[in-house]
MILUMFI-910359 format. One record per residue (C-alpha): residue in one letter; z, x, y. Coordinates in steps of 0.25 Angstrom, whole numbers, padded with zeros to 4 digits, always signed. Layout:
N
AZXY;...
END
This chain:
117
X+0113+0140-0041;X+0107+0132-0053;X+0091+0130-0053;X+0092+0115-0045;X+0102+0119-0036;X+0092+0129-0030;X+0080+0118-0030;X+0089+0110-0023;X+0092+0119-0012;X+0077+0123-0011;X+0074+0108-0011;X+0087+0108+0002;X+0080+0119+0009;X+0067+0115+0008;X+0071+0101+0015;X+0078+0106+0026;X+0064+0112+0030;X+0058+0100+0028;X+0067+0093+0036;X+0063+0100+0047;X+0048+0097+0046;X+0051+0084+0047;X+0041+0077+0040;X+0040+0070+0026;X+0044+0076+0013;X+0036+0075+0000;X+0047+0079-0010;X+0046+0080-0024;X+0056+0082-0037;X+0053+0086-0051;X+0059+0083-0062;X+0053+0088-0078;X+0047+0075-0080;X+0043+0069-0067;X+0040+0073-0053;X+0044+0065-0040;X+0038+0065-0026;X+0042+0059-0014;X+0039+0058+0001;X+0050+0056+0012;X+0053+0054+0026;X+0055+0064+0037;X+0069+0061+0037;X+0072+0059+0023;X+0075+0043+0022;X+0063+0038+0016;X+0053+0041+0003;X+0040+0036+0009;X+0033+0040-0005;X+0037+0043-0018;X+0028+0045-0031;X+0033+0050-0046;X+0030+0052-0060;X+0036+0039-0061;X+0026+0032-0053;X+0019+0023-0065;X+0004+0027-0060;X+0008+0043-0060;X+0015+0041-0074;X+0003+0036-0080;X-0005+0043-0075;X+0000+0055-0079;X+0004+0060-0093;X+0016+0067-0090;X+0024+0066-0078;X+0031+0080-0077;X+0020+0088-0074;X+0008+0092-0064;X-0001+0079-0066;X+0010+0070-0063;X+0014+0078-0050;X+0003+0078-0046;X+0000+0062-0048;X+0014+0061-0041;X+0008+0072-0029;X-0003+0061-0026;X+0005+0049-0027;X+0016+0052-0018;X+0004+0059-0008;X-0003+0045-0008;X+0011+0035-0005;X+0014+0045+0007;X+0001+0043+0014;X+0002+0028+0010;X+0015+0029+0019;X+0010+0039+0029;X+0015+0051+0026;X+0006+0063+0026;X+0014+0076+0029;X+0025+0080+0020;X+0034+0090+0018;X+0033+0096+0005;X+0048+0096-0003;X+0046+0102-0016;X+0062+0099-0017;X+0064+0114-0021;X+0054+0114-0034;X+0046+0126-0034;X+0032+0122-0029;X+0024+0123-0042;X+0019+0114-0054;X+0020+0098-0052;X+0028+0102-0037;X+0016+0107-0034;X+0006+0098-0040;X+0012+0086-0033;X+0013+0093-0020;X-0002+0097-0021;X-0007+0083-0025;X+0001+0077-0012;X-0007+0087-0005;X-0019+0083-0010;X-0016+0068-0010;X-0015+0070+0006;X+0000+0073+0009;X+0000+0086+0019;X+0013+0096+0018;
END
C-alpha cells in the first residue's frame, strides 16, 4: 500500500465514525502549496463554509500560502463563515493527515475563532 492509499483509508475510517456522531464536519485537505478547509452538513450534501489559500483577502495577506500563517488565516475564516451560517459543533476530519504543522494550526485557530469540536 503506497503512502496515499493509507491516508485514504485513515481519512474512510475516520468518517465512518463521524458519521455516527451526526453532526457537522470541518474537513480539511493539504496540498504543498495551499491548504483547504470546508464545513459540511450532517448528511454530507452541502458545504455550508468553505475558506482557502485562494481566498484574495488570505493571499494577501499572507506571504506564502503553503505554511503555518496561512492555515492559520484559513483556520479563522472558515471558523467565522460557519458561525455566520450557524453552525458551532463540528466534527474534526483531518481527512487522514497526521495532526501536526499547518493541520494543526488551522484546526487550533477554528478553535480559537469559536468553533467547538
Amino acid at each position: 500500500m503506497d503512502k496515499k492509499a493509507a491516508r485514504l483509508k485513515r481519512a474512510l475510517r475516520q468518517r465512518c465514525k463521524i458519521k455516527q456522531l451526526g453532526v457537522s464536519r470541518l474537513t480539511v485537505h493539504r496540498t504543498s502549496q495551499h491548504i483547504y478547509a470546508q464545513v459540511i452538513s450532517e448528511d454530507g450534501t452541502a458545504t455550508i463554509a468553505s475558506a482557502s489559500t485562494l481566498d484574495a483577502d488570505v493571499k494577501s495577506s499572507a506571504k506564502s500560502t503553503g505554511n503555518s500563517e496561512s492555515a492559520t488565516l484559513v483556520g479563522e475564516l472558515v471558523a467565522k463563515r460557519a458561525l455566520e451560517a450557524g453552525v458551532t459543533n463540528v466534527a474534526f476530519d483531518r481527512s487522514g493527515f497526521k495532526y501536526h504543522g499547518r493541520v494543526k494550526a488551522l484546526a487550533e485557530a477554528a478553535r480559537e475563532a469559536g468553533l467547538k469540536f
